[in-house]
C-alpha positions, 0 to 999 in steps of 0.5 A: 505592963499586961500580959500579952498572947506571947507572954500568956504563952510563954508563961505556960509553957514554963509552967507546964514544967512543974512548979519548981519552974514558976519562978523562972517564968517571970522572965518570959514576960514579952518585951520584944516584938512578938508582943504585938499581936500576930507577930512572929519572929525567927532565926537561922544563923550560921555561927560558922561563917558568922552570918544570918537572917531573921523573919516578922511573919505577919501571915494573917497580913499587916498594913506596912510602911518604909523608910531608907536612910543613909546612902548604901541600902540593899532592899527588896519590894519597898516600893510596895509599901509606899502611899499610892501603890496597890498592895496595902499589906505584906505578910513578912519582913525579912531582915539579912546579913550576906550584903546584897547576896542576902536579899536571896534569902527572900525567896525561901520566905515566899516558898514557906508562905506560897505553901500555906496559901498566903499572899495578895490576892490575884485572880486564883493565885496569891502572891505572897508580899514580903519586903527584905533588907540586908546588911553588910557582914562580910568582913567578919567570918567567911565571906562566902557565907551568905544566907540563902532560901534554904536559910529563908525557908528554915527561919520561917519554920523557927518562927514564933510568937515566943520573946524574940531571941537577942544578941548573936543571932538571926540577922545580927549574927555577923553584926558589928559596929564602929567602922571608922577605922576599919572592920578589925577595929569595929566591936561585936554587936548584934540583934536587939528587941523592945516594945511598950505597952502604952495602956489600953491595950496599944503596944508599940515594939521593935526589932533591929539588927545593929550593923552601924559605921558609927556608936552605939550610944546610951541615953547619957551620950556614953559609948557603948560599943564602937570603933576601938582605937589603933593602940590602947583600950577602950573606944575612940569616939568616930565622931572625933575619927571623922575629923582627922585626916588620917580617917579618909584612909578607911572610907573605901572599906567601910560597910555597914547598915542598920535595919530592923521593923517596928511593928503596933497593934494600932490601926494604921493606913499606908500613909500613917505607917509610912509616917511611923516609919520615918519616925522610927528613925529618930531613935536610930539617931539617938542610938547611933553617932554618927547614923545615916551615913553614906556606908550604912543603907539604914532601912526601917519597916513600919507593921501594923497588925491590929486595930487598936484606936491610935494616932501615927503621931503617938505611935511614931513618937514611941516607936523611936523610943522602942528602936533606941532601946532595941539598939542598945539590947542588940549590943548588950546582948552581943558576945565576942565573935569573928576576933571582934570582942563585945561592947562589955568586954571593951568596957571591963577591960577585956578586950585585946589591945 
């Protein structure tokens, strides 16, 4: 893969540290999504209450789209982004836990980008555009933890073209997957990132806070993180849950969702990336078993920041790949939090019974 900005920059910094740290620095090369050009990420997290938010500034704007799955999303400014609305571009995505409280966190992203004079343009004022999700953690911490402006605000300010930090953090500080029976039966989950470099210069990359009522899965179809059974270790499987007739007992208290951006320096229009969105979904599926459902609002923002030559069907195709590996980082990367162990420790035997 050719170095990208951020992994140039990362790459300096550690060497910038003395000779002894040049080795190290070949673990800063970019695979996440601040590959892409003008692309940002920052977090803040509350490792108290178990809960946070994560910002993709595009301040310099980036043609976006959107598609929502699943039957219990909580959303800010999506209708924006769809084919036949004025406004073509946003200048940052929030992604956040706190259920629909999180979406408050949007405001602090507005006041850090009204500040620096961001936004679409309307008569002499600019309106900065920033399209959010959130997802349900408030069944792990403190349920009275919920990010608001402050936190919106203060992961702008962390923001940075530097690999994206994975696992407990951000928006999936409070993530956890495999609901079916219940939330102290789920696995520990948390944020993940990809990204591909498809020659050319064409890079296509994900980030996803992986907050799933189903399992997470690998490419093999073998559970990685999910719900854990009643008595004994390992997983149950939520697939083989579903059909039993004790499951309908949890269904009241299921809350979930997956949301997460896929972002390209490919030249996209609105249509184009609202195609790539919808897409994106199908690594979602792969990832996840089952995905889509009625507790999860399963939501993905499409970015495009560039204007490298590329069709939305190439694109599309391995923006899905990217969200799948993305997934599967964000429980690899997770460790054990709230009373709920990671993926690894159920895996390795670890995990309480």
């Amino acid at each position: 893969m050719m170095p990208t900005p951020a992994s140039i920059e990362c790459l300096a910094a550690t060497a910038s540290k003395g000779p002894e740290r040049v080795q190290e620095s070949t673990l800063c090369i970019n695979d996440t999504l601040t590959a892409v050009p003008g692309i940002k990420v920052g977090h803040a997290s509350d490792l108290t209450g178990l809960t946070g938010c994560t910002v993709v500034l595009c301040e310099g704007g980036a043609v976006g789209g959107v598609d929502q799955r699943g039957g219990a999303p909580g959303t800010r400014e999506t209708d924006l982004l769809r084919p036949m609305h004025l406004v073509r571009k946003a200048h940052a995505v929030l992604l956040a836990g706190g259920s629909a409280f999180g979406l408050a966190a949007a405001d602090g992203v507005m006041r850090y980008l009204g500040e620096r004079g961001i936004g679409f343009r309307v008569g002499r004022l600019r309106v900065p555009i920033v399209p959010a999700a959130i997802l349900f953690d408030l069944a792990i911490g403190d349920a009275q933890a919920r990010p608001d402006a402050e936190m919106g605000y203060a992961a702008c300010l962390a923001a940075t073209s530097a690999p994206v930090e994975e696992g407990n953090v951000g928006a999936g500080t409070g993530c956890s997957v495999g609901k079916a029976l219940g939330p102290l039966r789920a696995t520990k989950s948390g944020l993940g990132s990809a990204s591909l470099d498809l020659g050319g210069g064409l890079v296509v990359a994900a980030l996803v806070a992986v907050n799933a009522y189903g399992d997470v899965v690998d490419e093999h179809g073998r559970i990685l993180a999910g719900v854990r059974p009643l008595h004994g270790s390992g997983f149950a499987d939520t697939l083989a849950l579903l059909r039993s007739p004790g499951q309908r007992l949890f269904m009241a208290v299921a809350g979930a969702t997956v949301v997460g951006v896929m972002a390209t320096n490919a030249r996209l229009d609105k249509e184009a990336a609202n195609k790539v969105a919808q897409m994106a979904h199908d690594g979602l599926a792969r990832a996840i078993r089952p995905a889509h459902t009625m507790f999860d609002g399963d939501t993905i923002f499409a970015l495009s920041t560039g204007r490298a030559r590329a069709s939305a069907t190439l694109v599309g195709a391995y923006a899905a790949e990217v969200v799948a590996q993305a997934i599967v980082r964000g429980v690899k990367a997770a460790s054990a939090a709230g009373g709920l162990p990671a993926g690894v420790d159920v895996l390795l035997g670890r995990a309480p019974g």
